[in-house]
MDAnalysis code that builds the backbone (N, CA, C; Angstrom):
import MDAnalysis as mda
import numpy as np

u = mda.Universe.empty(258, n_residues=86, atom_resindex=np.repeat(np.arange(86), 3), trajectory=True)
u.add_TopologyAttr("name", ["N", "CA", "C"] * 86)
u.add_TopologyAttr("resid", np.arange(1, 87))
u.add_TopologyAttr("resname", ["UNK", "UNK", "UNK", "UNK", "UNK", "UNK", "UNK", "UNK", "UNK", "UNK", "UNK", "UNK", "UNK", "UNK", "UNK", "UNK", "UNK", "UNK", "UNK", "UNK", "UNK", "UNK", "UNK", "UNK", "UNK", "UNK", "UNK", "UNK", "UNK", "UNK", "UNK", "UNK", "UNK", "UNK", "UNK", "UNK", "UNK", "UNK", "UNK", "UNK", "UNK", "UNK", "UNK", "UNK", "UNK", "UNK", "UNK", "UNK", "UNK", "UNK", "UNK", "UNK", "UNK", "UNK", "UNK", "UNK", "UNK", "UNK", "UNK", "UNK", "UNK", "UNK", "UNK", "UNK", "UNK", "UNK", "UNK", "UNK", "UNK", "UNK", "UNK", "UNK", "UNK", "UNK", "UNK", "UNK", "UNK", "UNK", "UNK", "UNK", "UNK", "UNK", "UNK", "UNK", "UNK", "UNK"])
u.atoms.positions = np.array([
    [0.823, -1.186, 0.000],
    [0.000, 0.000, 0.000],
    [0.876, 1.261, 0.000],
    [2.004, 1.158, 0.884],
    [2.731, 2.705, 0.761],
    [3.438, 2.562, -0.135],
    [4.175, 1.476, -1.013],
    [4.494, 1.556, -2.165],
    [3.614, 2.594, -3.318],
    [2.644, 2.216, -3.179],
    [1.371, 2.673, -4.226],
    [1.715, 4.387, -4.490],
    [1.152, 4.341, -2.779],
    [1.200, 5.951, -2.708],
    [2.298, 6.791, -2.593],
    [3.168, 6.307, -2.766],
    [4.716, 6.866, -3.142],
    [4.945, 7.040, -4.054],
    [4.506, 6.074, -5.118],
    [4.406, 6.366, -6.345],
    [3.529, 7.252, -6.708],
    [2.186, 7.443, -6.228],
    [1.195, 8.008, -7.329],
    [1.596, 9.959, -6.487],
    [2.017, 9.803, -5.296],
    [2.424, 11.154, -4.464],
    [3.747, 11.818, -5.343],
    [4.752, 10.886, -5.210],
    [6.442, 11.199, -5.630],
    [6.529, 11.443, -4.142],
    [6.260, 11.411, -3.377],
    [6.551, 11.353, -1.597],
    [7.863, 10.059, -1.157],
    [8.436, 10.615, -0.336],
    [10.027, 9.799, -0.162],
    [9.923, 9.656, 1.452],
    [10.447, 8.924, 1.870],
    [10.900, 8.746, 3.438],
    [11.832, 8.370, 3.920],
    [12.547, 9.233, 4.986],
    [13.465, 8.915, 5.890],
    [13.910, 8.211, 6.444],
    [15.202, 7.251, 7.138],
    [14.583, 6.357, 8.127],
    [15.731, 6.733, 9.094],
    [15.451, 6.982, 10.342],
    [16.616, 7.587, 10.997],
    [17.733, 5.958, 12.064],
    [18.738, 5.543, 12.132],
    [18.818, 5.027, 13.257],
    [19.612, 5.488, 14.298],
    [19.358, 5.095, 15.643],
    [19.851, 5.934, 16.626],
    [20.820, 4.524, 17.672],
    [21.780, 4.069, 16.971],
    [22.328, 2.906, 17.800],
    [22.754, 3.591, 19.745],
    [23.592, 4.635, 19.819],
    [23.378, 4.997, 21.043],
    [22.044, 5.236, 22.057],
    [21.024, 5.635, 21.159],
    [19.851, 5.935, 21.830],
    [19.137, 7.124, 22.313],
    [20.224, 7.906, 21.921],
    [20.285, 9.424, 22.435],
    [19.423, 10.113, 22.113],
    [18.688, 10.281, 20.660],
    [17.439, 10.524, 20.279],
    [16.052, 9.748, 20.975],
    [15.878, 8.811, 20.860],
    [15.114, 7.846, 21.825],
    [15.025, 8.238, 22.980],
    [15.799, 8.285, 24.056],
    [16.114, 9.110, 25.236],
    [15.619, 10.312, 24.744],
    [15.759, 11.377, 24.377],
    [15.571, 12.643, 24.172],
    [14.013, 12.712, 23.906],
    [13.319, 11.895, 23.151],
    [12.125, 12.022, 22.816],
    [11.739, 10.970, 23.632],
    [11.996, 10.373, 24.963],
    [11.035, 10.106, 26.016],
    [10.561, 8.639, 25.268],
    [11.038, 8.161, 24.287],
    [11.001, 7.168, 24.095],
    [11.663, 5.517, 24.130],
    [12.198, 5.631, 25.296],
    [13.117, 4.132, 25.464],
    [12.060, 3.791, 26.471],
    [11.802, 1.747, 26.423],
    [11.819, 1.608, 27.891],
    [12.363, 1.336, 28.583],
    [12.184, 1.290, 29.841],
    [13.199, 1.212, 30.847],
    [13.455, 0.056, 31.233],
    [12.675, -1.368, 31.179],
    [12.539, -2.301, 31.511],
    [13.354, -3.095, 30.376],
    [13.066, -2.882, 29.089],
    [13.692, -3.843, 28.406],
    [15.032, -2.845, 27.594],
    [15.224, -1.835, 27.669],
    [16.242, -0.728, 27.307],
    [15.924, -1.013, 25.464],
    [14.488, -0.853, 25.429],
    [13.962, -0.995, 23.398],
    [13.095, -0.337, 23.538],
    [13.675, 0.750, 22.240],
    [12.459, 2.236, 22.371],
    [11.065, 1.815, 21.848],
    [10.359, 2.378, 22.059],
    [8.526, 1.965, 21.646],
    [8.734, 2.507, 20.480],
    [7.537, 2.072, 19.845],
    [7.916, 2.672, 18.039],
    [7.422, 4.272, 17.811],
    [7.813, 5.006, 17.166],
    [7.492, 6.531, 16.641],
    [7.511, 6.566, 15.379],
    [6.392, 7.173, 15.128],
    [6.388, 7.786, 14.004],
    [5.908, 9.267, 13.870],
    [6.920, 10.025, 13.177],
    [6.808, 11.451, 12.744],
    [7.365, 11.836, 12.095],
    [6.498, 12.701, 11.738],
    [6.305, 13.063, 10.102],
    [7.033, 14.640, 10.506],
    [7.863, 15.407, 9.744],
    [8.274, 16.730, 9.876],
    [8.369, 16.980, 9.037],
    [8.050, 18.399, 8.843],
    [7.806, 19.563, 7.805],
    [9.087, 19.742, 7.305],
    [8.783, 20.875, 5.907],
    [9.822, 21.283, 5.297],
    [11.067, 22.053, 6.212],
    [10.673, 22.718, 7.426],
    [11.015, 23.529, 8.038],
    [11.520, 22.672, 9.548],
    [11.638, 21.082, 9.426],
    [12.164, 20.704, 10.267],
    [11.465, 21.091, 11.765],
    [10.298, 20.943, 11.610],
    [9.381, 20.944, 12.843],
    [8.767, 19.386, 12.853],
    [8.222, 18.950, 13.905],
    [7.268, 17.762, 13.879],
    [5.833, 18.461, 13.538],
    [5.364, 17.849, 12.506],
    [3.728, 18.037, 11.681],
    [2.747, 17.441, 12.394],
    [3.815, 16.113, 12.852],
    [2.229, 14.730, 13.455],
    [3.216, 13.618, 14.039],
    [2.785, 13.011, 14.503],
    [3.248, 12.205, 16.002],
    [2.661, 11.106, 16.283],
    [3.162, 9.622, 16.373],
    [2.083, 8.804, 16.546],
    [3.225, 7.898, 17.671],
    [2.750, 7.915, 18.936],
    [3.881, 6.805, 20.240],
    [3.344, 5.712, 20.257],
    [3.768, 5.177, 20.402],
    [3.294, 3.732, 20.830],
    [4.057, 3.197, 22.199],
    [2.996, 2.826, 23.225],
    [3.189, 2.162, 24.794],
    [3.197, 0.897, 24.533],
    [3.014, -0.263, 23.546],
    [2.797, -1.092, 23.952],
    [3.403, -1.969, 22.527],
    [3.987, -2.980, 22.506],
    [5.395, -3.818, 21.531],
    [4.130, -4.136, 20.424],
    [3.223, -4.120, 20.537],
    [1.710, -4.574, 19.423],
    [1.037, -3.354, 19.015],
    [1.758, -2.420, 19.237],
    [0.770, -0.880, 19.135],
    [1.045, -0.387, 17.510],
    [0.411, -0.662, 17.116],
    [0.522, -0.298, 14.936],
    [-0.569, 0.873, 15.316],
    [-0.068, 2.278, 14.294],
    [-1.134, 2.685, 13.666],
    [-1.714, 1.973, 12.575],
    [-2.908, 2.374, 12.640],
    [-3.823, 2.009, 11.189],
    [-2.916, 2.775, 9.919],
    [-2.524, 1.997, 8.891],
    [-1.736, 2.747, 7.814],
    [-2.545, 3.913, 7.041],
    [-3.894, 3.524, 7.055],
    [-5.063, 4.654, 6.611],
    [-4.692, 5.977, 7.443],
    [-4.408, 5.678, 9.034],
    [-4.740, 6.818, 9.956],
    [-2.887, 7.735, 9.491],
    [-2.136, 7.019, 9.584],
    [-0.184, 7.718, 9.222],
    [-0.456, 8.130, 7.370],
    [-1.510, 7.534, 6.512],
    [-1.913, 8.353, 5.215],
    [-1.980, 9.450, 5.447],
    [-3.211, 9.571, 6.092],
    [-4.365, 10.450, 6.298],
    [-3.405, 11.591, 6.785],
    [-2.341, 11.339, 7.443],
    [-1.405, 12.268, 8.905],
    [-0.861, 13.028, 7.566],
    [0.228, 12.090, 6.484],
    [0.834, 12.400, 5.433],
    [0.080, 13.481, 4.749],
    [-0.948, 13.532, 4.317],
    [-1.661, 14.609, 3.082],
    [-2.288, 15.227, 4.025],
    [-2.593, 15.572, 5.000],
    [-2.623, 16.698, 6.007],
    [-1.837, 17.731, 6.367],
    [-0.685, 17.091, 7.041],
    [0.055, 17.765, 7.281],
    [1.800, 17.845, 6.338],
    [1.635, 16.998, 5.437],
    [3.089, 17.057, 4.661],
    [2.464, 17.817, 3.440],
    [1.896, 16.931, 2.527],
    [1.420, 17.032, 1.078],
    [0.747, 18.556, 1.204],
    [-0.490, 18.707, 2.104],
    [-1.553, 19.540, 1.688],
    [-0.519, 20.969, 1.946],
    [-0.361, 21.109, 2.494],
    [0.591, 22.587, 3.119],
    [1.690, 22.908, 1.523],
    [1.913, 21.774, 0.981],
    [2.973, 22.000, -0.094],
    [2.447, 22.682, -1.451],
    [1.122, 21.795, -1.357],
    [-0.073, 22.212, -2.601],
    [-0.639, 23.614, -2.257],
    [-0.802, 24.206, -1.039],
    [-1.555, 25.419, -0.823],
    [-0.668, 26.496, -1.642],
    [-1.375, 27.425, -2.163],
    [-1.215, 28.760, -2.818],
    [-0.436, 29.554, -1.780],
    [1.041, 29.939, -2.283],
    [1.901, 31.400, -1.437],
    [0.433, 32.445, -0.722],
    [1.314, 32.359, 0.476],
    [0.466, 33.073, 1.578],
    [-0.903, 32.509, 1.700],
    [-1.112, 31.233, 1.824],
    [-2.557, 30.755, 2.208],
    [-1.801, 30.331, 4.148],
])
């Protein structure tokens, strides 16, 4: 499915890794019990802000891929398509 829409968008993605953890730590995301960060996903703007945010508490916690779409042409795509000074 995100194949699809990569294609039919031209939309690309990142994938960051953080072997020290230091990011993970920083964004409040390691646990403490098993020292393995919960999963994140976020999406950031052209301008290197976070757009949208999805944590996960629990090793089974998936977003719906519809709901991290939906996040994508909201807050990435639609802002790119809007008309200077909208």
């Amino acid at each position: 499915m995100l194949v699809k829409y990569k294609q039919r968008t031209g939309y690309f993605m990142n994938f960051l890794a953080d072997p020290k953890k230091s990011i993970i730590k920083a964004y409040k995301q390691l646990n403490a019990e098993t020292q393995i960060s919960f999963k994140g996903i976020y999406l950031v703007d052209k301008k290197g802000n976070i757009a949208w945010r999805y944590l996960s508490k629990e090793k089974t916690d998936n977003p719906p891929v519809e709901l991290v779409l939906q996040a994508i042409d909201e807050n990435i795509l639609a802002p790119l398509q809007a008309p200077a000074g909208s």
